[in-house]
C-alpha positions as CSV (number, residue, x, y, z in Angstrom):
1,X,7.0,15.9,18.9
2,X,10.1,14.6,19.5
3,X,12.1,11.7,17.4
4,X,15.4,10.5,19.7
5,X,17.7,7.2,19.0
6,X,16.8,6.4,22.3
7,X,13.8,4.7,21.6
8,X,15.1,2.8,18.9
9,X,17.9,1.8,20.9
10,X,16.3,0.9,24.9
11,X,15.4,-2.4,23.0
12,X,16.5,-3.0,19.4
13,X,13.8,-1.5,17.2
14,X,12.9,-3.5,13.4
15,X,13.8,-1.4,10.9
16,X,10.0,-1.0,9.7
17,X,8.7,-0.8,13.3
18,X,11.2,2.5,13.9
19,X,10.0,4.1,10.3
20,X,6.2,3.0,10.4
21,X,6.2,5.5,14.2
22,X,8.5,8.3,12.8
23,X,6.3,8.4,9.3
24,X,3.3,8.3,11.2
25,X,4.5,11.3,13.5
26,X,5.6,13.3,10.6
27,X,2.4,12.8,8.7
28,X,0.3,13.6,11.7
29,X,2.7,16.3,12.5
30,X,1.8,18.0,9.0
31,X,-1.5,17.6,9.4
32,X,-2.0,19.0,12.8
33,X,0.0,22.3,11.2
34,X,-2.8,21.9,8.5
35,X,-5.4,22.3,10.8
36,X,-3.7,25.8,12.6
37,X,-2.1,24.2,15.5
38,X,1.4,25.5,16.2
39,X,4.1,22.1,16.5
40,X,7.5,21.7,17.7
41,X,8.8,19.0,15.9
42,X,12.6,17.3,17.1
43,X,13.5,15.1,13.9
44,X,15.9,12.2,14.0
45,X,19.1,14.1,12.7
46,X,18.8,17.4,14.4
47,X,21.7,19.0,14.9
48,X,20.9,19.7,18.8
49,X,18.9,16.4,19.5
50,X,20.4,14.5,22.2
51,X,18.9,11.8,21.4
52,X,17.1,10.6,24.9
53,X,13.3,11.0,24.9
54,X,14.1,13.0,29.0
55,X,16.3,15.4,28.0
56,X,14.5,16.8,25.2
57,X,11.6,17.1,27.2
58,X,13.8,19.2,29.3
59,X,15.2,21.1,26.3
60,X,11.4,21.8,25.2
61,X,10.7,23.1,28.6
62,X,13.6,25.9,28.6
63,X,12.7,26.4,25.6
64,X,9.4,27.1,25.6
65,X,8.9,27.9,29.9
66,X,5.3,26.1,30.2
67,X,3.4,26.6,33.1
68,X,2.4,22.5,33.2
69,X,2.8,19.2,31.1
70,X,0.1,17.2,29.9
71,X,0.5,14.0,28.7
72,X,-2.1,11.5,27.4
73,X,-1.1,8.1,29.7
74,X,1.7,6.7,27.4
75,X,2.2,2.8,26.3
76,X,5.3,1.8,28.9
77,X,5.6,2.5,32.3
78,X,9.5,3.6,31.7
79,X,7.8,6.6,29.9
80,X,5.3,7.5,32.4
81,X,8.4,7.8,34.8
82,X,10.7,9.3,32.7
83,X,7.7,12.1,32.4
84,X,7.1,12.1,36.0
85,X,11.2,12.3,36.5
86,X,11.3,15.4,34.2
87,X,8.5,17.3,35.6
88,X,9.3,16.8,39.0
89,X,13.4,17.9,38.0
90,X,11.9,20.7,35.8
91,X,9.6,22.2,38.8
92,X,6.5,21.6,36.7
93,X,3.4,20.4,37.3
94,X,2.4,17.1,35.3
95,X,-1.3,15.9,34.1
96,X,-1.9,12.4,33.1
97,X,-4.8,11.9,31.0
98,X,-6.5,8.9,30.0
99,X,-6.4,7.6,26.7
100,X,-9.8,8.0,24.9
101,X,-8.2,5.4,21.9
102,X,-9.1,2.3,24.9
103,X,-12.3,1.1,25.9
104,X,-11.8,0.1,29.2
105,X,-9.7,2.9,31.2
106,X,-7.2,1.4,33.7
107,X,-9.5,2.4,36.8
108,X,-12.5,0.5,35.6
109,X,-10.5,-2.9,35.0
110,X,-9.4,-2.5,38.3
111,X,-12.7,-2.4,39.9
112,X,-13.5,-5.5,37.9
113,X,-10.1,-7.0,38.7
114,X,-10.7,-6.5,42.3
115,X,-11.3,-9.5,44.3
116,X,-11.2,-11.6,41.9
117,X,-8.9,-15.2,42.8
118,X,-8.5,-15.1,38.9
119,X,-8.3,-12.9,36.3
120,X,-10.1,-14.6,33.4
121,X,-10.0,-13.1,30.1
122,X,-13.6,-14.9,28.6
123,X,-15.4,-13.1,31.8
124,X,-14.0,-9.6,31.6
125,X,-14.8,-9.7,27.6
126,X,-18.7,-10.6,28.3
127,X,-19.0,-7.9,30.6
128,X,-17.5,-5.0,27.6
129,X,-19.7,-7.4,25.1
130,X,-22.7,-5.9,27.7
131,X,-21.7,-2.9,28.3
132,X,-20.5,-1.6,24.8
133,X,-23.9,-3.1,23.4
134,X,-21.8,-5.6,21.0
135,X,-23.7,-8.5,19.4
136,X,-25.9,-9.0,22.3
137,X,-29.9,-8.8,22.5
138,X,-31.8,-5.6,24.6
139,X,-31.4,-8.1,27.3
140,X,-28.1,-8.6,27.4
141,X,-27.4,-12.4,25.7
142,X,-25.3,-13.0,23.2
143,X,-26.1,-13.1,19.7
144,X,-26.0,-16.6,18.1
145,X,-27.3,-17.8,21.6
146,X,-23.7,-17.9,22.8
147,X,-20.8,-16.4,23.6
148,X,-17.6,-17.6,22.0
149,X,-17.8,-19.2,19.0
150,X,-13.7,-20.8,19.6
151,X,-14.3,-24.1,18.5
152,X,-15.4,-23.1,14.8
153,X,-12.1,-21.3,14.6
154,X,-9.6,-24.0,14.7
155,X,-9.3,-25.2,11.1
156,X,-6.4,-25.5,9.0
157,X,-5.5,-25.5,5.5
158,X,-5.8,-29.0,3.2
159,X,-4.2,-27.3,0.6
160,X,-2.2,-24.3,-0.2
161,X,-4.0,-21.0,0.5
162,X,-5.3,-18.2,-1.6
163,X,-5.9,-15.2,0.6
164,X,-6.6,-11.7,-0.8
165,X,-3.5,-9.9,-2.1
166,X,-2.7,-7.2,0.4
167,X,-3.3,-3.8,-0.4
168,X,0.2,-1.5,-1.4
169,X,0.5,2.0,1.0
170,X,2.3,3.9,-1.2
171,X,5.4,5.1,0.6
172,X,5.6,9.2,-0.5
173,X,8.4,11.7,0.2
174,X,7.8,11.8,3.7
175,X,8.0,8.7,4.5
176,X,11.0,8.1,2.0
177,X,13.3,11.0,4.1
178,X,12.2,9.3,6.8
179,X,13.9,5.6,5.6
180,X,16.8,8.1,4.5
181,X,17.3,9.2,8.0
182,X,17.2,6.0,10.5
183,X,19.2,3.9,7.5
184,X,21.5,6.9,8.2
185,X,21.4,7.9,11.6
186,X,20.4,4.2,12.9
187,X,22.3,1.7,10.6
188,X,22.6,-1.0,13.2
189,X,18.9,-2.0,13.8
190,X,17.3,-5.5,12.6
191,X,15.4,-6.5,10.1
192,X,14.5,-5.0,6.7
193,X,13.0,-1.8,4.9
194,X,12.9,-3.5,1.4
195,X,9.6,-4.6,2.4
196,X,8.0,-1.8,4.1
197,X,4.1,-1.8,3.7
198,X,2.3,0.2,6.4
199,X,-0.5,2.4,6.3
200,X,1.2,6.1,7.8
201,X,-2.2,8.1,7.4
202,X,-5.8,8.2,8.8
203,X,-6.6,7.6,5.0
204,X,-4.7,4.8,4.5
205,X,-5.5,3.4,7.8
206,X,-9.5,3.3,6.7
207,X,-8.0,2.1,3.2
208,X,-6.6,-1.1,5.5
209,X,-9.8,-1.4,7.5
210,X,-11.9,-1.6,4.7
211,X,-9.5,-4.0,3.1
212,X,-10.2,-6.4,5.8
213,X,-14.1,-5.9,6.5
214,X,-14.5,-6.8,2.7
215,X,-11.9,-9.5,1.7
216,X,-10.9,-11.2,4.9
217,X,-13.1,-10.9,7.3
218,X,-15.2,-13.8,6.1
219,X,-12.5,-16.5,6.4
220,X,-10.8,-15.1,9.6
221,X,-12.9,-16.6,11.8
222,X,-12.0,-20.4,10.1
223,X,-8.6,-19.8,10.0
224,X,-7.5,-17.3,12.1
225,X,-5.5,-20.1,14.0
226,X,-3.4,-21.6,10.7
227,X,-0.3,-21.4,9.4
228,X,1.3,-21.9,6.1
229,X,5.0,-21.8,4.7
230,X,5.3,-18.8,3.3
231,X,1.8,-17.0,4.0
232,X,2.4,-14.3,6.4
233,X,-0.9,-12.5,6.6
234,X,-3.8,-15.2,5.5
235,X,-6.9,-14.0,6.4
236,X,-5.9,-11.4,9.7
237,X,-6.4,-8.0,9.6
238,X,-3.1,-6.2,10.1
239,X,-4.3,-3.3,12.2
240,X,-2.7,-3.5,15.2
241,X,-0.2,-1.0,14.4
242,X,-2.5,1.3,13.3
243,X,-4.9,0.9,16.4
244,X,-1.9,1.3,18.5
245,X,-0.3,4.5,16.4
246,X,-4.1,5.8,17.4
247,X,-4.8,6.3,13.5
248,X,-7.8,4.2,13.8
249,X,-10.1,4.2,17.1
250,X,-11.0,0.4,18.5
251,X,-14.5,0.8,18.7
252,X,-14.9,2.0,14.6
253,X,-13.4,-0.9,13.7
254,X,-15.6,-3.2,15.7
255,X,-18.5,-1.4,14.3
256,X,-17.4,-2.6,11.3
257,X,-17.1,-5.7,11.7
258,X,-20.4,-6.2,13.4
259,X,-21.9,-4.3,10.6
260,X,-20.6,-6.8,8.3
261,X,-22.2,-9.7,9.8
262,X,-25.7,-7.6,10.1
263,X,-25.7,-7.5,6.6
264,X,-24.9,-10.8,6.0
265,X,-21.5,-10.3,4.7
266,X,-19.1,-11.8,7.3
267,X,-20.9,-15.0,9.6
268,X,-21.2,-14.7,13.1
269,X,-17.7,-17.1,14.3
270,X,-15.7,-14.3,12.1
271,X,-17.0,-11.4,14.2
272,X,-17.4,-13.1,17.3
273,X,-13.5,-13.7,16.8
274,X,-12.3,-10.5,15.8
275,X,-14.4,-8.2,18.0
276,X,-13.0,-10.9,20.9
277,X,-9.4,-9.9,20.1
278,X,-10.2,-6.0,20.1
279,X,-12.6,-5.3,23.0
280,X,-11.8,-8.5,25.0
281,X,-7.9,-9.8,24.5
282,X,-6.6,-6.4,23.9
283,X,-8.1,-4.2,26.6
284,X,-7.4,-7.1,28.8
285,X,-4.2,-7.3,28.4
286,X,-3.9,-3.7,28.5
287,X,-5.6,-3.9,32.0
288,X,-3.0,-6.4,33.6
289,X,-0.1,-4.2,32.3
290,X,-1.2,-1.3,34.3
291,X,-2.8,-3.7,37.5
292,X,0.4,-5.4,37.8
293,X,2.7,-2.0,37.8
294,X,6.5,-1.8,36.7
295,X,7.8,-4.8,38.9
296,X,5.5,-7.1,36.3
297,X,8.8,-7.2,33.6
298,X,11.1,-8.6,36.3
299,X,9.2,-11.6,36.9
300,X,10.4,-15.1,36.0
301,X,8.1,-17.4,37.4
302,X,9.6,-20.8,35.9
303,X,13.1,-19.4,36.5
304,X,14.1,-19.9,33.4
305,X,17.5,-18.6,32.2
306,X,18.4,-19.5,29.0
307,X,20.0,-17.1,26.0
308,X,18.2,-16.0,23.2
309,X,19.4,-17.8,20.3
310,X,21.2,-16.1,17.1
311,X,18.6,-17.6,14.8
312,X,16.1,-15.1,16.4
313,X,17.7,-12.7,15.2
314,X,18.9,-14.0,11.3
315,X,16.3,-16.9,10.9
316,X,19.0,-19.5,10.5
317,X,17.9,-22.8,11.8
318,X,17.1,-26.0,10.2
319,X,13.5,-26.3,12.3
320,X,11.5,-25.6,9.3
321,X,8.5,-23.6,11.4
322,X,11.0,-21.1,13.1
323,X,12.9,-20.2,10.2
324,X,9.6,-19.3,8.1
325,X,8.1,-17.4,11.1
326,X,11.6,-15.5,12.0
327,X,12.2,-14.9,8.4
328,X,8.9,-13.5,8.1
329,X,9.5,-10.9,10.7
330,X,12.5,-10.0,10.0
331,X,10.7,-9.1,6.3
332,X,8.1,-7.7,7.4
333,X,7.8,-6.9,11.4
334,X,4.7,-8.9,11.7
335,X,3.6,-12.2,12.4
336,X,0.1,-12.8,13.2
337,X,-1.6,-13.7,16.9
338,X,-0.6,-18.3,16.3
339,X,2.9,-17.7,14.8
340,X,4.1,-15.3,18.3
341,X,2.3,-17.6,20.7
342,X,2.8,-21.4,19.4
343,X,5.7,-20.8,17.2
344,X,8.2,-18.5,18.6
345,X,7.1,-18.1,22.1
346,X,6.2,-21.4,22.6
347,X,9.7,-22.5,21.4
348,X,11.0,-20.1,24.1
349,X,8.8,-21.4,26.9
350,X,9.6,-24.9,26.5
351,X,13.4,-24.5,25.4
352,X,14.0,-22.5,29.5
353,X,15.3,-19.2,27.2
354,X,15.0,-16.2,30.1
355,X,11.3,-14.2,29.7
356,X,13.1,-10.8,29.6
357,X,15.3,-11.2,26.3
358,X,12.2,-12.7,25.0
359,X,9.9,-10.0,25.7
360,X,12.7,-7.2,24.5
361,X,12.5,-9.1,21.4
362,X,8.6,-8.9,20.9
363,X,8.7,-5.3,21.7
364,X,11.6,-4.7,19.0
365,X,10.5,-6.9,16.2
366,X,7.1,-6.2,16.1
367,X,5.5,-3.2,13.8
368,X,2.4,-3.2,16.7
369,X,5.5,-3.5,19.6
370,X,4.2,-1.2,22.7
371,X,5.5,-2.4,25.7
372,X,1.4,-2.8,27.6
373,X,0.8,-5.4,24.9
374,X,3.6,-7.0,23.9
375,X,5.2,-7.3,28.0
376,X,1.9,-9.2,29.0
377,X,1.3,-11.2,25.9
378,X,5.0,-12.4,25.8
379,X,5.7,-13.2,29.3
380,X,2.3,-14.4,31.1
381,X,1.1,-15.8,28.1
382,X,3.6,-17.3,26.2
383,X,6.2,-17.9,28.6
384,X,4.0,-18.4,32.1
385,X,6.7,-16.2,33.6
386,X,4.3,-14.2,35.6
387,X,2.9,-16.8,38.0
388,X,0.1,-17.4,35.9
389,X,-1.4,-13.8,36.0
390,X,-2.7,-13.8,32.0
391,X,-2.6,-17.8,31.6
392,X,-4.1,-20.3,34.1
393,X,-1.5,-23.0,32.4
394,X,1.5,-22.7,30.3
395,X,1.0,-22.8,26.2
396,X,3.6,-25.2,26.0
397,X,2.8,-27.7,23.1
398,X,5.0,-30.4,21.2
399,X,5.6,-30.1,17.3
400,X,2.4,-32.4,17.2
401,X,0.3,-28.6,17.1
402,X,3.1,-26.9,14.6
403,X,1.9,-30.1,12.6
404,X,-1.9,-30.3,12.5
405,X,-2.1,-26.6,11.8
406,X,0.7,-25.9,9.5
407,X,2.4,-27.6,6.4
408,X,6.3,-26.9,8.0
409,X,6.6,-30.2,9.0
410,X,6.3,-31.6,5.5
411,X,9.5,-29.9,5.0
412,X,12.0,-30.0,8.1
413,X,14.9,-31.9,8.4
414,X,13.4,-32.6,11.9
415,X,11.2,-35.9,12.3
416,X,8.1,-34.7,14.1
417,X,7.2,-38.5,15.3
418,X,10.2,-38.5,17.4
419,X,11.4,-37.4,20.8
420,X,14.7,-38.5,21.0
421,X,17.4,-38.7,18.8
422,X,19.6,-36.6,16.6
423,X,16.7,-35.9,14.2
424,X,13.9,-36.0,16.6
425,X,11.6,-32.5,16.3
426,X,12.9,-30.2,18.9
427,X,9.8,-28.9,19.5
428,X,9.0,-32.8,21.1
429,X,12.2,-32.8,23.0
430,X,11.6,-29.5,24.4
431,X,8.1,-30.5,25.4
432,X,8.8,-33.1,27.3
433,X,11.8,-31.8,29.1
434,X,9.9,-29.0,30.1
435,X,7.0,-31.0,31.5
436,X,9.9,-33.0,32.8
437,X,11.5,-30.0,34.8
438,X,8.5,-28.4,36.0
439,X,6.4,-31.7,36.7
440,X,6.0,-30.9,40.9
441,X,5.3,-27.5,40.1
442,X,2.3,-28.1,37.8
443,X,0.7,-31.6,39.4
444,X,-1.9,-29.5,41.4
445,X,-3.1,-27.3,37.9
446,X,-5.8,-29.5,36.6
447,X,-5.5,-28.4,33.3
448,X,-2.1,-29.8,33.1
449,X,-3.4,-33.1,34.1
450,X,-3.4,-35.1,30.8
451,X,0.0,-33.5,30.1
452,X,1.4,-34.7,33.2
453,X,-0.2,-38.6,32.9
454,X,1.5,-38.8,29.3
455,X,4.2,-38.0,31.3
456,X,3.9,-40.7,34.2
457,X,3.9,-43.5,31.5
458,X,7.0,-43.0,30.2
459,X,10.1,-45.0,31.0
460,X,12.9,-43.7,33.3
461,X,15.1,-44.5,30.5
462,X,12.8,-42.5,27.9
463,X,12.8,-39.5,30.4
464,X,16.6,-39.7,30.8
465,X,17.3,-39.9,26.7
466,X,14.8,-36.5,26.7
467,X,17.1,-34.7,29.3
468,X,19.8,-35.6,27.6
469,X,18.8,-34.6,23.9
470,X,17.4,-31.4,25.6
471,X,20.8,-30.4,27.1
472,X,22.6,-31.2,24.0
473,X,20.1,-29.5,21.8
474,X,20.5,-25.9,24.3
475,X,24.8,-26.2,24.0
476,X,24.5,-26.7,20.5
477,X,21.4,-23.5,19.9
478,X,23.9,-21.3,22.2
479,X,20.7,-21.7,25.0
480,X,22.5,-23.9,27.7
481,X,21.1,-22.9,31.2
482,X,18.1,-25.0,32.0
């Protein structure tokens, strides 16, 4: 088990994301030499560690002369080559295994995949609902008589929320060395420890789960979809990272949640929703990232070019939506599924900001970052960048949606009833500027057909007083290319 800088360092790792992986390791590292099994273990500060995930593979393998590698198919394509570089260097034979944690392996989406003019999310999940025997009948309909229960999950809050307190992880002396030791060794990453709140164990992994199945699963399916100043968890589960740090398997925590509804604990929209996002969003996603293959983080379908801003990295911006989300990352390296998609990354979609230094910074920031979910999640469907792969249209939406699901526009200096102007929402100008710029290329994508008539009745002048604003708004964010 190797720790190296490296991968702290190919993109710039949260603080809590690069502790919540090494305290995992560690833990699972002490409990593997609980059970008999023999570990090398490379820590962060090792004298000899050079620091790059490659060579120490190489180091192990003089080390320790093995007559193969096996390796269980890792999160990022840069890894799977960097282990195919190294074995092929090192004379050795590699095996790639699949990943028992998924499931749908990467062969079996294909199949499905193949032929296919579209790759639609809602159809691939219906088939796992089938085949994984998930809230569906002995003959194979759904339970509640149908399939997604979407609509019922769009509400927002009339008043300031009251979700479950989260439950505290306590952080022990292994996970305390280990905030030593990249504080130390890796002084320079973003974000903040102060805050750090991550289950490290199997134990406290089910201690999350149950958290959730009891006290939030209930409400998630309402409001999995709102946002309030402020509130950074509501009612979502928060186990992404552990799913993904393979301390809880997939399909346990779906049994969960179905059990909940059997006994009448959690209704059906709440565990339609969440078992949606595990066995249909998240393997799908998973699916494109190995269909599409490494040349799927170079595409930039919109050609958009634009820098990241500074305030994605400090929270310092007067729109009063960004700052809370930012902020609330930077505490705590999460933000649930509504605050990536329609706050940040929407605001990077419409503003023209380039899809790779947005997807770097969804892979960094995040305590669940791996690059299979967080590459096609950020640039298909938040930013359209990939031709339109994940998303059939762009989730581009004006401050108008920031508004009827959140209470940040109650307190922004920003007007959200205006489009132009110095104080008009930049969210709106943005919006419209970017159906502006990309009008031919969306007039034949009938979902983008009411966009695009709001469009045609606006003014020449009107259009001309967005461009404008839009320009002046990407100088003065440190954006500029359009």
């Amino acid at each position: 088990m190797l720790e190296v800088a490296g991968e702290s360092r190919h993109v710039p790792s949260h603080f809590q994301r690069t502790t919540l992986f090494l305290s995992a390791m560690r833990h699972h590292a002490a409990w593997l030499r609980d059970q008999g099994w023999r570990v090398a273990y490379v820590r962060l500060d090792d004298r000899k560690n050079t620091q790059e995930f490659g060579s120490e593979i190489v180091r192990a393998c003089e080390r320790l002369a093995p007559e193969r590698l096996t390796a269980v198919r890792p999160g990022e394509h840069r890894v799977l080559a960097i282990l195919k570089e190294t074995a092929d260097g090192s004379g050795i034979k590699l095996t790639v295994k699949e990943d028992p944690h998924f499931l749908c392996d990467p062969g079996t989406f294909n199949a499905w995949a193949e032929g296919r003019k579209e790759l639609v999310m809602e159809h691939f999940y219906r088939e796992q609902r089938r085949s994984l025997g998930l809230l569906v009948d002995n003959k194979g309909n759904p339970e509640g008589g149908q399939w997604n229960f979407d609509k019922d999950n769009r509400k927002s809050f009339r008043a300031s929320p009251r979700p479950p307190k989260r439950p505290a992880f306590t952080v022990d002396a292994i996970t305390r060395e280990v905030m030593d030791t990249v504080r130390r060794t890796l002084p320079d990453l973003p974000g903040s420890l102060d805050n750090f709140n991550w289950p490290v164990t199997r134990e406290q992994a089910l201690k999350a789960l149950d958290h959730f199945i009891k006290s939030c699963l209930p409400r998630f399916g309402d409001y999995q979809d709102a946002m309030w100043l402020g509130q950074r968890t509501l009612y979502h589960a928060l186990l992404s990272p552990v799913m993904n740090l393979k301390l809880l398997n997939p399909r346990e925590i779906v049994d969960r949640a179905v059990r909940a509804y059997e006994d009448g604990s959690a209704p059906l929209n709440a565990v339609e929703g969440f078992v949606r996002q595990i066995i249909g969003w998240r393997e799908f996603i998973r699916g494109v990232y190995w269909l599409e293959g490494p040349d799927y983080a170079g595409r930039n379908g919109l050609k958009h070019k634009g820098r990241l801003p500074g305030f994605y990295w400090d929270a310092e911006t007067d729109m009063a939506c960004m700052a809370d989300a930012i902020s609330g990352v930077l505490e705590t390296a999460y933000a649930h599924h509504i605050s990536r998609l329609m706050v940040t990354g929407n605001f990077a979609l419409i503003a023209g900001i380039d899809p790779k230094a947005v997807s770097d910074w969804y892979l960094g920031m995040y305590a669940d970052g791996v690059d299979w979910v967080t590459l096609p999640n950020t640039l298909g469907m938040a930013l359209h960048a990939d031709g339109g792969v994940v998303g059939t249209k762009p989730y581009a939406a004006s401050g108008k949606y920031i508004q009827r699901m959140s209470n940040a526009c109650e307190h922004c200096r920003y007007d959200v009833t205006k489009r132009t102007g110095e104080d008009a929402c930049p969210f709106n100008v943005f919006y419209w500027d970017f159906l502006i710029r990309h009008e031919k290329r969306f007039s034949s994508n009938r979902r983008m057909r009411m966009m695009l008539k709001n469009l045609e009745r606006m003014s020449e002048q009107e259009t001309t007083e967005i461009t404008v604003s839009a320009g002046r708004l990407r100088r003065d964010m440190g954006i500029d290319p359009a």
